[in-house]
C-alpha positions in Angstrom: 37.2 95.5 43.4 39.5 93.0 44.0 41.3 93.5 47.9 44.3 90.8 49.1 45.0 90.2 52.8 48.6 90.4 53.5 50.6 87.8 55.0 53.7 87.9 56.8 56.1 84.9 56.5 58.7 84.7 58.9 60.5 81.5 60.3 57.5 79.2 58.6 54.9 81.5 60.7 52.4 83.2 58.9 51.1 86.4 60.4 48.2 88.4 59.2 49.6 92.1 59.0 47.0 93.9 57.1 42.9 93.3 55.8 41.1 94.6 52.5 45.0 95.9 50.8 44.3 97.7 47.7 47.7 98.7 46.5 51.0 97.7 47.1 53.8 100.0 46.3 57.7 98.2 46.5 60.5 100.6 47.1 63.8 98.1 47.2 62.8 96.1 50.4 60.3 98.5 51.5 56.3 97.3 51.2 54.2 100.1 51.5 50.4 98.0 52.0 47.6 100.4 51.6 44.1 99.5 52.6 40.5 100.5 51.1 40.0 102.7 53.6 43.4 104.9 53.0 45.0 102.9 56.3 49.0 102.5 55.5 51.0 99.9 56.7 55.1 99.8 55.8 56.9 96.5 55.9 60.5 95.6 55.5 61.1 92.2 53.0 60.6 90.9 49.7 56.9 89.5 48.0 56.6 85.6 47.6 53.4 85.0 46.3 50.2 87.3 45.2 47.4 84.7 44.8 44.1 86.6 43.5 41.9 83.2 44.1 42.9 83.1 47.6 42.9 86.7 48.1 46.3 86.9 49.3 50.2 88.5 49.0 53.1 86.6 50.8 56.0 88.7 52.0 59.0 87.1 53.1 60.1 89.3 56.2 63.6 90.2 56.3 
């Protein structure tokens, strides 16, 4: 199974918001992150990058 961490980007900082995300659901700017465990994070902003080699999504915070 392939799990991202998600990144928040906001003013150049980059902020670790959530481990081992299994789905990401978009809802206008609303993230919903869910985790392999059933653990649910929501997130105002918009996706930048989803990079499966590094195991990463980028969301721009707004």
């Amino acid at each position: 199974m392939c799990e991202l961490d998600a990144i928040l980007l906001e003013d150049n900082t980059r902020q670790l918001v959530m481990e081992s995300v299994t789905k990401v659901m978009v809802d206008g700017d609303s993230i919903e992150l869910i985790g392999i465990l059933g653990d649910r994070t929501t997130l105002k902003g918009a996706i930048k990058l989803i990079d499966f080699s590094k195991g990463e999504i980028v969301i721009l915070s707004k």
